[in-house]
N, C-alpha and C positions, 0 to 999 in steps of 0.2 A: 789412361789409354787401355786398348783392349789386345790383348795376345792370343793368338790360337799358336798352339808348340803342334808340333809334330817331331816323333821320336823313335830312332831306329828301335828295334826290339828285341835286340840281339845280347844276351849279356845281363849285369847288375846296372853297371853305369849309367847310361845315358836316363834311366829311370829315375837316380839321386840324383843327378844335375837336373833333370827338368824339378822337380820337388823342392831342390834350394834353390833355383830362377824364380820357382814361382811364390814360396813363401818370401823373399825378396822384392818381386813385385806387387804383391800386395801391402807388403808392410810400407808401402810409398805409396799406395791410394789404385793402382792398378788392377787391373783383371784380366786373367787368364779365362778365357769362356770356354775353352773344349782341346784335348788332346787328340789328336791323332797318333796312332801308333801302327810301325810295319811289321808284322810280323809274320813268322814261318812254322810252318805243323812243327818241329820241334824243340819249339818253346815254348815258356807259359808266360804270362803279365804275373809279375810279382807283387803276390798278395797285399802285401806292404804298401807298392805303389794305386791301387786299387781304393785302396783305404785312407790314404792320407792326401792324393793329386785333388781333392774339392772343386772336381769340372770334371763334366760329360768327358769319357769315354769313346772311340768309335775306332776297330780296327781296323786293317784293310791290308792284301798280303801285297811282298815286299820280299824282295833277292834275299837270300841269303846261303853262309855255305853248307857246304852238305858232310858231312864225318865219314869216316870208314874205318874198318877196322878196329872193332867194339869201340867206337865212336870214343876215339881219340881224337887226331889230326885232323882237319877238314880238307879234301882234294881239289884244289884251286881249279882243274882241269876240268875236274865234272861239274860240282860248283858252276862254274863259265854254260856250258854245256845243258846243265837243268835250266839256270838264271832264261838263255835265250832262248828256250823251246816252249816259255811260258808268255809271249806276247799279249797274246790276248788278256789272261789272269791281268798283266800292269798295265796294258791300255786302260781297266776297268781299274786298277786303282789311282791311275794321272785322274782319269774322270772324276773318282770317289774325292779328289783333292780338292779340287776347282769345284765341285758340287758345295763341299765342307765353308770352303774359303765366300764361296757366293753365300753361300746362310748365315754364317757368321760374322761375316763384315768386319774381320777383326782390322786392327790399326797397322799390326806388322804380325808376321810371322815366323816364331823363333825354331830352327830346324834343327836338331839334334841329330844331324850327321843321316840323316833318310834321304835315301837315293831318291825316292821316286818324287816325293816333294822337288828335289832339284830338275827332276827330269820334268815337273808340271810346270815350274816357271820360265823354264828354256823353250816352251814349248806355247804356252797361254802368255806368258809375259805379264804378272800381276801387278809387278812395281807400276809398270808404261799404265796398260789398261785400264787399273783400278787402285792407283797409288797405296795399294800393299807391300810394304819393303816387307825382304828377309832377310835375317838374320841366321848366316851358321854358327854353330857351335860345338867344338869337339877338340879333343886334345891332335887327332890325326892333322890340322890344320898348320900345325907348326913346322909340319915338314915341307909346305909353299912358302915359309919362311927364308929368304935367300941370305939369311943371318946365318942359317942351324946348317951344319956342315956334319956330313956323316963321311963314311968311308966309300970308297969303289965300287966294292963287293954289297955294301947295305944301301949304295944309292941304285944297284939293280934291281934289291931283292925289295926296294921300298916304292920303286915306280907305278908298279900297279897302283897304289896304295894312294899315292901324288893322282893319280888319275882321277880314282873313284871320288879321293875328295874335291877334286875340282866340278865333279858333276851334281856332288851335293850341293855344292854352293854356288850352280849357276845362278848369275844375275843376282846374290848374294848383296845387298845393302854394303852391311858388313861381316867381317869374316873374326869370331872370335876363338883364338888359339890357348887352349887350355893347358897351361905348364907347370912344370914342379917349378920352377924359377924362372924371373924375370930375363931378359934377352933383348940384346939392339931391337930395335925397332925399325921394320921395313921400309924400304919407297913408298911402295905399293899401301896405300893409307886406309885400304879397304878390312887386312890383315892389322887386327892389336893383340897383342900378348898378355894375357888376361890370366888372375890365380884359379887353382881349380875349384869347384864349388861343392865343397862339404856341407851335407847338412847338418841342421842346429845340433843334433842328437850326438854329432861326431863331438862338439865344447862341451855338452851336460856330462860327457861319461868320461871319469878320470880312469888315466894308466894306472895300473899295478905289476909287479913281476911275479908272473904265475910259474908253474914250473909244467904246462903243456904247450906242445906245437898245436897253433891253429891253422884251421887249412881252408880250401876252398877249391871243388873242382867244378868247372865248369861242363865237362863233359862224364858221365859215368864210367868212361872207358878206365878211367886211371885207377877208377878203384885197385883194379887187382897190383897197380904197383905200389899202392901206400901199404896195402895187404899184407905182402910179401915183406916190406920194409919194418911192418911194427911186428910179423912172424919172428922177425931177429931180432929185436928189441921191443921185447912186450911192457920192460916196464918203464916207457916211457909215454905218458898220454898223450891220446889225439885228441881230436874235437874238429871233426871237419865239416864240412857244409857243402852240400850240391842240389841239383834242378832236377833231381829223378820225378817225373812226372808219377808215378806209380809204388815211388818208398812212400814209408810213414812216417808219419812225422819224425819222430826220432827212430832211430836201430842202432842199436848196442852189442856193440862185436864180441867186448867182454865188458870188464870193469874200465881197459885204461884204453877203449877204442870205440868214438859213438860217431854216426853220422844222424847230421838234422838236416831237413828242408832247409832251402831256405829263409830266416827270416833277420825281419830288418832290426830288431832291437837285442835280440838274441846273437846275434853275427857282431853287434860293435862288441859288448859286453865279452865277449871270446875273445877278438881279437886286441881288445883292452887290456886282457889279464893276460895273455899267452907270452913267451919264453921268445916268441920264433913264429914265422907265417908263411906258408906254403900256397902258393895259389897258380891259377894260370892266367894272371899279371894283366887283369885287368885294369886300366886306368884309378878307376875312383878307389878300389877296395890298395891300391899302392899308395895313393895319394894320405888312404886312412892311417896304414899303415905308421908312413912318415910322419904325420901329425901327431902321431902316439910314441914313436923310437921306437919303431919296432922291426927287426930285422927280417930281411923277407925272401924268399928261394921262388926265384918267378920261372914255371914252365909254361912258356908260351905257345898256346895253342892253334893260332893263325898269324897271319903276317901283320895285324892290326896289334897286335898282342907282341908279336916279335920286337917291334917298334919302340911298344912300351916299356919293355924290358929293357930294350938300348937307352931307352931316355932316363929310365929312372938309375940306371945305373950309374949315369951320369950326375946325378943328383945324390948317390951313396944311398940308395934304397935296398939293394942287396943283389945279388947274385941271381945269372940267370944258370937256365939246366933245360937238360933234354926232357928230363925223365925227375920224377919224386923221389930224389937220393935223399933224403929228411936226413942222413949224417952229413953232408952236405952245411946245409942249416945250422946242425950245430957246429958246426969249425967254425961257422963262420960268426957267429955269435960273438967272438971275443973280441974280433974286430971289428966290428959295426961302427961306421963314422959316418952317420948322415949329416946332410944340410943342415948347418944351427940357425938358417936364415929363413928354415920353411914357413916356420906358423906365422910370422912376422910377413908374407910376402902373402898367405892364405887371409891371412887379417885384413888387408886392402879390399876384398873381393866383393864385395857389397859397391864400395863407393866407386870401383872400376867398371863394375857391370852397367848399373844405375845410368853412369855417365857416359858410356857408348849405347844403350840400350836407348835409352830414354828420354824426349825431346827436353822434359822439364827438369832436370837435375839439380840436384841442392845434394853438396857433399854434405853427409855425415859420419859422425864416429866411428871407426872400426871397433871392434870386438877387443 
């Protein structure tokens, strides 16, 4: 069969999961013929996925939110506000889609949570048309789950959230929900609960116990709070990792404080030896996390991220926070109890994907 993916571009994630669908589909005789990706002036395609995705490339821009205030928190409001003032830019990437999909002729198309891909086939209707199913794909999907129960207050503050993902996944084939752990299973037969998808490189690199916190910001604004946190405990090392378009490769604050770009082989390898992990609680880098026992201090940076913090917590991933209290982290180190059920329920994930993905399925072995 043939796949064209298209992939939000927001983030590390969605990057690893198209990378282990696709090294998945191939190793079962399949082919990925071209990525689509949506992306916004500030972000970059990480190098890593550049390097390793083995299929044409094509961008095309794509909503996304916007930061304030040395580009911490993103503002849902303006965000909203830029998103709709820019019609015309995603008229031309609906078109840029339905162009892609007419050239490639792929068999189905798997959607990594991109808005405007949902918005082309609500719109052109490829399934009817041109017998193209889609396929969503995203951890966000589990909260159209009518199993997954949150609170009052977090079924307010997650509705946007419920929204957006429903217009990813218009006219959606099926809808696959990526979880730290299995979960009933819906009416709605469209929705399957699926493990998350680590790539191979996450089983090649074994844990050790280092004695640094590793970290990971997604936004440069937070520098100045890790700053301040290691000014009062210098002798305790960092080793963090961010998207600064314009740092060097590495910068070394002193001996026991380095920030790197970042990269894909260099980032497991850190967070394999580190003590502790710091990040702003992206899906996959939490999912690594737990795969390794490593305890994790998640600062969530938008409401996609707030989610994920609720869920992993759920799952004994670690503690959320406003802000980068790194002694935080360490309290909590001594009691770390995660899922003893995760690697065992991540081991399925090949022969679940396979068998909802793929007309022709033959289980095989897990890992």
């Amino acid at each position: 069969m043939r796949f064209l993916f298209t992939v939000q571009g927001e983030g590390r994630g969605h990057f690893t999961q198209a990378l282990s669908l696709a090294a998945m589909l191939r190793s079962h005789g399949h082919d990925v013929v071209a990525v689509l990706v949506g992306k916004s002036d500030s972000r970059e395609i990480p190098s890593f996925f550049m390097d390793k995705i083995e299929a044409p490339v094509e961008l095309f821009s794509s909503p996304s939110f916007t930061s304030f205030y040395k580009q911490k928190r993103p503002n849902i409001f303006i965000s909203v506000i830029k998103n709709f003032s820019r019609p015309f830019i995603f008229r031309k990437s609906i078109l840029f889609i339905r162009q892609q999909i007419e050239k490639y002729q792929p068999d189905k198309v798997i959607n990594f949570y991109e808005m405007i891909t949902g918005m082309a086939y609500g719109i052109y209707r490829f399934d009817k048309k041109m017998g193209v199913q889609m396929i969503s794909v995203a951890h966000q999907y589990v909260l159209m789950n009518p199993n997954y129960k949150t609170s009052a207050e977090q079924d307010v503050k997650f509705y946007l959230l419920r929204m957006l993902s429903r217009i990813t996944s218009t006219r959606a084939e099926k809808i696959l929900a990526l979880s730290f752990r299995d979960m009933p299973v819906p009416k709605d037969k469209r929705i399957v609960i699926v493990p998350p998808l680590l790539r191979s490189e996450v089983f090649e690199t074994k844990p050790s116990d280092g004695n640094y916190i590793h970290g990971y910001m997604l936004n440069a604004g937070y520098f100045d709070e890790v700053m301040d946190w290691h000014e009062s405990h210098p002798d305790i090392p960092l080793r963090f990792f961010w998207d600064k378009k314009d740092a060097e490769e590495v910068t070394e604050i002193d001996e026991n404080f380095t920030l790197q770009r970042l990269s894909d082989e260099q980032f497991l390898k850190s967070m394999a030896g580190c003590m502790g992990y710091a990040t702003t609680s992206g899906f996959e880098s939490l999912c690594e996390a737990l795969y390794y026992r490593k305890p994790v201090l998640m600062v969530p940076v938008h409401v996609e991220q707030e989610f994920n913090a609720y869920d992993a917590a759920l799952s004994g991933v670690g503690i959320a926070a406003k802000k980068f209290k790194l002694g935080d982290l360490i309290q909590f180190i001594p009691t770390y109890a995660p899922d003893p059920y995760f690697k065992e329920w991540v081991n399925q994930a090949e022969n679940r994907f396979i068998k909802e993905i793929c007309d022709d399925y033959k289980p095989t072995e897990s890992l």
